[in-house]
C-alpha positions in Angstrom: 205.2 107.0 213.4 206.1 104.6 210.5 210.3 105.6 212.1 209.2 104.4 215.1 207.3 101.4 214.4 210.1 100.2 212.1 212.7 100.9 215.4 210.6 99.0 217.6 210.4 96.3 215.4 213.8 95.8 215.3 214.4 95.8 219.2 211.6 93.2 219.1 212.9 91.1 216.7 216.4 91.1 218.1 215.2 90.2 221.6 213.2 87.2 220.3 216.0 86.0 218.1 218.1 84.7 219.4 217.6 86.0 223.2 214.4 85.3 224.2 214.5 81.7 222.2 217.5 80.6 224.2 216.2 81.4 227.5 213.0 80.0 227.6 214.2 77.1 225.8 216.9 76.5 228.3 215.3 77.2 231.0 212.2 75.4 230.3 214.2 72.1 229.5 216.7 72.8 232.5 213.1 73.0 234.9 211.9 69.9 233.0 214.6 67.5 233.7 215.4 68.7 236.8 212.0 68.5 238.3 211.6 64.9 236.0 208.9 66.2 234.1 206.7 67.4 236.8 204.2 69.3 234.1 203.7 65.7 232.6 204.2 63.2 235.5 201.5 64.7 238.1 199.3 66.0 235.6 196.8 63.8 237.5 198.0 65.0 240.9 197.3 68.5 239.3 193.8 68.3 238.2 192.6 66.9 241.6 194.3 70.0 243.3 192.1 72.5 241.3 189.4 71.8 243.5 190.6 71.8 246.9 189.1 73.9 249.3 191.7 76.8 251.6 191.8 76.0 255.2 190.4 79.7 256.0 186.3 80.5 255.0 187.5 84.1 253.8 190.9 82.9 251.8 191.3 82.3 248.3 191.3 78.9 247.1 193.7 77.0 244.4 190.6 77.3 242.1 190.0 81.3 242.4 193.8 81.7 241.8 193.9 79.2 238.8 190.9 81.7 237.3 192.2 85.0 238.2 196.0 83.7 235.9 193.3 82.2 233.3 191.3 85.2 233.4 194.9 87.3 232.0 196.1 84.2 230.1 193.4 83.3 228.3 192.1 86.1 226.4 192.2 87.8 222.6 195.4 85.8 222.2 193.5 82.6 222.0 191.7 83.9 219.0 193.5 87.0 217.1 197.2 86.2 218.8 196.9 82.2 216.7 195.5 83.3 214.2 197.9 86.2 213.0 200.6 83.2 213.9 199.1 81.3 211.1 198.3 83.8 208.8 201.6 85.4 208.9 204.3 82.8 210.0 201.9 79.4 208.4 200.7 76.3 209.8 203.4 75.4 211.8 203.3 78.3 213.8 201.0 75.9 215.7 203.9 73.1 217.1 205.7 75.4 217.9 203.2 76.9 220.6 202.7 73.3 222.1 206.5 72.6 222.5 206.8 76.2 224.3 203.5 75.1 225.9 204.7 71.8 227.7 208.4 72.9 228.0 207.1 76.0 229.2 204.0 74.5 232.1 207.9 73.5 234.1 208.7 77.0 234.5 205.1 78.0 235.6 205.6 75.5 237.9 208.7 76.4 239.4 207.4 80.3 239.7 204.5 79.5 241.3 205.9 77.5 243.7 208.4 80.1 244.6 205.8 82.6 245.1 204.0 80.4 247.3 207.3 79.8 249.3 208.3 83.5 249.2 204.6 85.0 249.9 204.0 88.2 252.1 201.2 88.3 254.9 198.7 91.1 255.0 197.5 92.6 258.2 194.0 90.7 257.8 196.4 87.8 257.4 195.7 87.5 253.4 198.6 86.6 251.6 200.4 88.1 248.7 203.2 88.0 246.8 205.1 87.4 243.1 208.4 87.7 241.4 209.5 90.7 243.1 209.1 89.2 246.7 211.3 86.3 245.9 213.3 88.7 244.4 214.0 90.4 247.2 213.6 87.9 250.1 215.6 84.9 248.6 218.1 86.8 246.7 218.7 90.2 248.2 218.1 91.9 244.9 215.5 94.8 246.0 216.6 96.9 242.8 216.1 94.1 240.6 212.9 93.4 242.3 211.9 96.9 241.5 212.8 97.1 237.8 210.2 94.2 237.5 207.8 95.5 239.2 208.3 98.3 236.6 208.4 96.0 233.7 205.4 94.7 234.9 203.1 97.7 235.3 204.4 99.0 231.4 203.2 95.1 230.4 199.6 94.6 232.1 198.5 98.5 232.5 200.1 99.2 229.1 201.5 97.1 226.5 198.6 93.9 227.0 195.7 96.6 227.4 197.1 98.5 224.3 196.4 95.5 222.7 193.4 93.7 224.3 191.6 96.7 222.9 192.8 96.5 219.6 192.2 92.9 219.1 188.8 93.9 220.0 187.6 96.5 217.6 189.3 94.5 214.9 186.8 92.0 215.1 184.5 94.3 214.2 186.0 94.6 210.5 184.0 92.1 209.0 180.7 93.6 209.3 178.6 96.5 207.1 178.2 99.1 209.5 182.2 99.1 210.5 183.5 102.6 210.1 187.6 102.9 210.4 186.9 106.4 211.8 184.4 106.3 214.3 184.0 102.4 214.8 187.0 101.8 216.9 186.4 104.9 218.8 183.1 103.4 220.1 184.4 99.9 220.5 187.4 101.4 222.7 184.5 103.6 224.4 182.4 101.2 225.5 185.5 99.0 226.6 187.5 101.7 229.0 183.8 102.5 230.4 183.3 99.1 231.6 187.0 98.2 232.8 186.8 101.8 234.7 183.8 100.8 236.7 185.0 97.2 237.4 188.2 98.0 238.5 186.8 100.5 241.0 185.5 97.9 243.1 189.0 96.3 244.1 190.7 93.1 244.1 187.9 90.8 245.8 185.3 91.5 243.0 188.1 90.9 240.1 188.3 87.0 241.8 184.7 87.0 242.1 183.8 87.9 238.5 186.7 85.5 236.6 185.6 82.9 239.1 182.6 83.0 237.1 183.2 84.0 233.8 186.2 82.3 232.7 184.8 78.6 232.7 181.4 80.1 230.7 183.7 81.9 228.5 186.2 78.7 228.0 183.6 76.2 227.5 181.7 78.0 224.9 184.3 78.4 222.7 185.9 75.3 222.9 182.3 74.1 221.9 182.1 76.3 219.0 185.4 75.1 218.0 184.6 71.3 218.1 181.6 71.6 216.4 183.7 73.3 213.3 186.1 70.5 213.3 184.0 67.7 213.3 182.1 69.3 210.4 185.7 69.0 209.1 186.7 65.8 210.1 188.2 64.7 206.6 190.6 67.9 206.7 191.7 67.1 210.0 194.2 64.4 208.8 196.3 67.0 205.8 195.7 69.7 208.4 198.4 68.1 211.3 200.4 67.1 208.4 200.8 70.8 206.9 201.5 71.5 210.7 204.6 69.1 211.1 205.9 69.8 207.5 205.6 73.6 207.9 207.1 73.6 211.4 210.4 71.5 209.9 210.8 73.4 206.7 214.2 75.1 208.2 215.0 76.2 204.8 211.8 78.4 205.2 212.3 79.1 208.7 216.0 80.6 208.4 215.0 82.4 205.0 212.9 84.8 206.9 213.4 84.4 210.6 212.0 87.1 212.1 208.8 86.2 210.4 208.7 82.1 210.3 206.6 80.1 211.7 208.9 79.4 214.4 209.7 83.1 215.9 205.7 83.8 215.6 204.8 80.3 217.1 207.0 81.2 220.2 205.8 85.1 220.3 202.4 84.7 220.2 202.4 81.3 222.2 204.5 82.9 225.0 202.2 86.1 224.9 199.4 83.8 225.3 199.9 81.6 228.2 202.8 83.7 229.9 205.0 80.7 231.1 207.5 82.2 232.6 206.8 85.8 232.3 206.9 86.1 236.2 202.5 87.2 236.0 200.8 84.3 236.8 202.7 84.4 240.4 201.3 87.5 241.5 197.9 85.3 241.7 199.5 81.8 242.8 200.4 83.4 245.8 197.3 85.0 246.9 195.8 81.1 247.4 195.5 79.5 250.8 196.8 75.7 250.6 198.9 73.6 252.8 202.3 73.1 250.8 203.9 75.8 248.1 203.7 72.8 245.1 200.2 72.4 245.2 199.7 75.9 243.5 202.8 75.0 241.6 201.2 71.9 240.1 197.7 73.9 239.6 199.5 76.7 237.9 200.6 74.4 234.7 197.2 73.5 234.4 196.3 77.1 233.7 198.7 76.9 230.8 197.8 73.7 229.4 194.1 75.0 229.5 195.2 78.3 227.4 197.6 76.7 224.6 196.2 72.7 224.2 193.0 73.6 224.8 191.9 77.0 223.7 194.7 78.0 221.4 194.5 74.7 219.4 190.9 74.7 218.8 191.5 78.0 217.2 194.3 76.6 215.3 192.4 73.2 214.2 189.5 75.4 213.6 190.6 77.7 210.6 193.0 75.3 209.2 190.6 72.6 209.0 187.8 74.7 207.8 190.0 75.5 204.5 189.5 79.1 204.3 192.3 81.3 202.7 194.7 82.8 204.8 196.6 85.6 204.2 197.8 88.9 206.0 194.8 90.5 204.7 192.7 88.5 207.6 195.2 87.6 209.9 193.7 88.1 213.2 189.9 88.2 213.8 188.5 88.5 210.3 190.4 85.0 209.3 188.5 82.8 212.6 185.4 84.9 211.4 185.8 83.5 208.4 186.3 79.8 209.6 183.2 80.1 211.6 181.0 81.5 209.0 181.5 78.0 207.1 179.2 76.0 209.6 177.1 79.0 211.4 177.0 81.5 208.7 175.9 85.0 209.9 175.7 84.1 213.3 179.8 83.4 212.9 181.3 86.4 213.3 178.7 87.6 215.6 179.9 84.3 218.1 183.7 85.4 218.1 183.1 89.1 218.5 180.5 88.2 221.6 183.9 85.8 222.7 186.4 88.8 222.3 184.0 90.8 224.0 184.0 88.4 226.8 187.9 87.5 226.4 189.1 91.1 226.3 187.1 92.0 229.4 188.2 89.4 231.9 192.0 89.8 230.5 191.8 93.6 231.0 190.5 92.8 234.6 193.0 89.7 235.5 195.3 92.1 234.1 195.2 95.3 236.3 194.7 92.8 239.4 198.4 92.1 238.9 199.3 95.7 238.1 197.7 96.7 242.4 200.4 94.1 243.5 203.3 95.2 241.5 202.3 99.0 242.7 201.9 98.2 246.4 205.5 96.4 246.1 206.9 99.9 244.7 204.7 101.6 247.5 206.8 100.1 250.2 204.8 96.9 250.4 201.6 99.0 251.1 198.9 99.6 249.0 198.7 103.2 247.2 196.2 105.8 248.1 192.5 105.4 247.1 193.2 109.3 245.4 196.5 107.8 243.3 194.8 104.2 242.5 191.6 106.5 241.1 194.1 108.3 239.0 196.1 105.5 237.9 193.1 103.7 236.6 192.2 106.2 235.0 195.3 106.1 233.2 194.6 102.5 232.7 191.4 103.4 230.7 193.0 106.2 228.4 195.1 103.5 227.5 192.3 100.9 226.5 190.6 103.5 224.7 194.1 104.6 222.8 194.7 100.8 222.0 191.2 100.6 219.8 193.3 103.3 217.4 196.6 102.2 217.3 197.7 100.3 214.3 198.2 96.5 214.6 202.3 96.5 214.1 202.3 99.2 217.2 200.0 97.3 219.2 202.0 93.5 219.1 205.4 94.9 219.4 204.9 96.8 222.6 203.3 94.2 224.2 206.2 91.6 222.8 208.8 94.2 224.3 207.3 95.0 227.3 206.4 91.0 228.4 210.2 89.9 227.4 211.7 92.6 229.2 209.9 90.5 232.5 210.4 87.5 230.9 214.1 88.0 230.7 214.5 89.1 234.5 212.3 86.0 236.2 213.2 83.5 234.2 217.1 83.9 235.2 215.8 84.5 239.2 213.9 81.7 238.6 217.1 79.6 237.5 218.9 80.6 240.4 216.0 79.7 242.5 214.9 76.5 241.3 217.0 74.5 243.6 214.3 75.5 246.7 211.3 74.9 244.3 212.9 71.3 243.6 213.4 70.4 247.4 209.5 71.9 248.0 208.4 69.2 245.4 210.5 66.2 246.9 208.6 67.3 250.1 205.7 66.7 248.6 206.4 63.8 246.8 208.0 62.0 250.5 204.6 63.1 252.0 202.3 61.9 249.2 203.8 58.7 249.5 203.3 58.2 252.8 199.1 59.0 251.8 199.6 62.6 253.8 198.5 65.6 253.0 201.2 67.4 252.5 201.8 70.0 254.6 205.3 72.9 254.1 207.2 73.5 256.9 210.3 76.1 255.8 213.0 74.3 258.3 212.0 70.6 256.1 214.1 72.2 252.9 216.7 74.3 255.2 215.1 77.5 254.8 215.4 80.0 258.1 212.0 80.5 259.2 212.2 83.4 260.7 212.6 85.5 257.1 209.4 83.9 255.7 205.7 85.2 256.4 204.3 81.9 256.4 205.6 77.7 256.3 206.8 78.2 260.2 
């Protein structure tokens, strides 16, 4: 095991440094200019979207898709995913998830708009779509399209739930009772048994119940966080400066690459809000507006709301709070900590009710995007009700597994398996972005003129007749 986990490590490391790092930095700054800042420059636009309503009573709005890719986006990785960033890699691990953050809300734009553009109809005339689609359909790449799909499924039924579930015992650590034997068993028990009966009621109850419990979820812990840093108002100040001056100690950074601030900033900020990954799609297109950059633009909210919001409360939390950090309580056990300096007992007890909540809504956004990539693989259809039951079932042998896996085992299959996507939509997405650019000039023309911005195909010279929808 200890062979393995030092082999994986190495493939990890290697595509992070300097593969991943060049891509998504490219790309992201590429989408940026070329769109003119789009993530920052109709932020406004953006935020008004969120809550407009789809033309059809029985579609899904811009609001139940922005939950269902903040239902898989936010999760654990807010908490354990910034803290073992800061533990192991040191303050500045923290910039460098808001640079990936903003650079990276242009590419979640430009994906999301392409899967909007791209989108397949069902025969109830529900849409559907995601990476593979515009894959396929825009650049004659069905193979390609495939080996995604692939990539996907060993991510979100595999490597993300492999981890989920450990983040989630692990929180557990810090109290009296915790057992290393039987504790996690429990933990990943009780977890598989709940995901198993959720996920049995298909897609429409997965939108219904992160419609709901994401904003509760969100809100709460942002709360929490606040109420910690004002207590620490007078730290706040040396706490952004040790931020800035750890993230531009390159002497620091280059002595140990692989384990600086930087490399775990960008790993555990990418894992977090998936810019780019080619996931989020797979729910943009399942919403009902009138023009492909509306879910675009709603889509880098999603991101913003994971990283600014919920990933620097974390961040502001434990560093401002002064507790030691260390390996020793990287992950849960060092926000633990940092709550237990204003709540006390009732501290730990807070964050593992949030993981609780985290880890269940991620599991559940998460194998809502593994039905699409497997009905893509199934010749555009969905599978059997007799394979889905036994593929879930998978699903939960996994979650269960994840509880007793070691940490190292549990981040670096999930890093793997997420750049492996990462590495074939973001170049797709390069090619692409030309189509997505024209969509948002469209949009901009119409705003202009005070429409409502409605997509026709033929208004950006694309042949109608190959698209489901825009005719």
């Amino acid at each position: 095991m200890d062979a393995f986990i030092n082999f994986m490590n190495r493939v990890d490391d290697v595509m992070y440094y300097p593969i991943l790092i060049i891509v998504l930095t490219a790309a992201g700054l590429f989408f940026t200019f070329r769109s003119r800042f789009v993530q920052l420059r109709l932020f406004g636009t953006a935020c008004k979207l969120i809550v407009e309503k789809p033309a059809g009573e029985q579609k899904v709005s811009s609001f139940q898709a922005l939950m269902v890719s903040t239902a898989s986006r936010v999760g654990t990785g807010n908490i354990v995913g910034v803290s073992t960033a800061i533990c192991l890699g040191g303050p500045g691990a923290c910039f460098w998830m808001w640079l990936l953050c903003i650079i990276g809300a242009s590419s979640a734009f430009i994906e999301s708009t392409l899967a909007q553009i791209f989108k397949q109809k069902d025969k109830e005339g529900h849409s559907f779509g995601g990476p593979a689609y515009y894959i396929e359909k825009a650049l004659k790449l069905p193979v390609i399209a495939a080996v995604f799909c692939v990539f996907l499924i060993a991510t979100y039924a595999f490597g993300f739930n492999l981890l989920c579930s450990y983040n989630l015992q692990s929180s557990f650590a810090v109290y009296s009772f915790y057992d290393s034997t039987w504790t996690p068993v429990i933990v990943g028990g009780v977890l598989a048994a709940a995901v198993g009966f959720c996920v049995m009621g298909g897609g429409k109850r997965i939108v219904k119940l992160t419609e709901k419990v994401v904003p509760v979820m969100g809100i709460a812990y942002v709360l929490m966080s606040l109420i910690i840093i004002f207590a620490h108002i007078p730290n706040i100040p040396q706490t952004f400066a040790a931020i800035f001056k750890d993230a531009f100690d390159f002497r620091a950074i280059f002595g140990g690459l692989s384990g600086s601030c930087m490399i775990l900033g960008i790993k555990r900020g990418l894992y977090s809000n998936e810019a780019g990954v080619g996931s989020a799609p797979n729910a943009s297109a399942s919403a009902d507006v009138t023009h492909p950059v509306k879910q675009g633009l709603v889509q880098t909210i999603s991101v913003y709301i994971d990283t600014m919001l919920l990933c620097t409360a974390t961040a502001l939390m434990c560093l401002s709070s002064g507790v030691e950090r260390s390996a020793d309580v990287s992950g849960a056990p060092y926000v633990q900590n940092a709550v237990s300096t204003i709540f006390g007992n009732f501290g730990p007890v807070f964050i593992t009710v949030a993981m609780v909540l985290f880890a269940f809504t991620t599991l559940i956004g998460n194998l809502y995007y593994v039905d699409n990539a497997l009905a893509y693989l199934n010749k555009k259809r969905p599978p059997s009700k007799k394979f889905m039951t036994f593929f879930y079932i998978g699903c939960v042998a996994v979650i269960f597994v994840g509880a007793l896996v070691p940490m190292d085992l549990a981040w670096t299959m999930a890093d793997i398996t997420m750049g492996g996507m990462t590495l074939i939509n973001i170049p797709c997405c390069l090619i692409l972005s030309g189509v997505a650019i024209k969509a948002l000039r469209d949009f901009e023309s119409q705003k202009k003129r005070r429409l409502n911005p409605t997509f026709r195909a033929k208004n950006i010279g694309l042949d109608e007749t190959k698209l489901s929808f825009w005719k």
